[in-house]
C-alpha positions as CSV (number, residue, x, y, z in Angstrom):
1,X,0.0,0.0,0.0
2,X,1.6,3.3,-0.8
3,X,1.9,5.7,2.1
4,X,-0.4,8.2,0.4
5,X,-3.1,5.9,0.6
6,X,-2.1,4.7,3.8
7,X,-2.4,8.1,4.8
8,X,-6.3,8.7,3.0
9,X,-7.7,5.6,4.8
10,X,-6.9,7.1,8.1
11,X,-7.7,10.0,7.7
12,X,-11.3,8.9,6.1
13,X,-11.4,6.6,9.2
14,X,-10.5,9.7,11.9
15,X,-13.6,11.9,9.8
16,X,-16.2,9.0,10.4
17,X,-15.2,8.6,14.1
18,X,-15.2,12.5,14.4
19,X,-18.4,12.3,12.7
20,X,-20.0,9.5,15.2
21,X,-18.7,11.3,18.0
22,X,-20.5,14.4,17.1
23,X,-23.9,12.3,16.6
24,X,-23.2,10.4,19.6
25,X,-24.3,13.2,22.2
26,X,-21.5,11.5,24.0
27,X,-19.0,14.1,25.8
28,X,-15.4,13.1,24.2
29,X,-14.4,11.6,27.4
30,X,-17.1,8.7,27.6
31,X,-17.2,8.5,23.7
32,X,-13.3,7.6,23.4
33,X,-13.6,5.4,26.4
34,X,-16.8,3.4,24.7
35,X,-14.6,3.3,21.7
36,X,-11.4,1.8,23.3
37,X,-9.2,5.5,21.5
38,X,-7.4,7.4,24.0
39,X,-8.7,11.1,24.2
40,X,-4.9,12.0,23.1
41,X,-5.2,10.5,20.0
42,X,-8.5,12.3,19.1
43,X,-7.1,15.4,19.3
44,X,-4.0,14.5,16.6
């Protein structure tokens, strides 16, 4: 896989879980917890 794809999959992948977490009514907190993401990481 070249790294520029690399780098589109993960980014799509970080839009869709910023996307859930903005549906989820969850605070980030609780919403990184339920989905096993450290709260560091979420703010990349």
């Amino acid at each position: 896989m070249e790294k520029l794809e690399s780098h589109t999959l993960k980014e799509a992948a970080w839009r869709t879980r910023l996307q859930q977490h903005a549906q989820s009514g969850k605070s980030m907190a609780a919403f990184c917890r339920d989905e096993a993401v450290s709260t560091a990481s979420f703010h990349m």
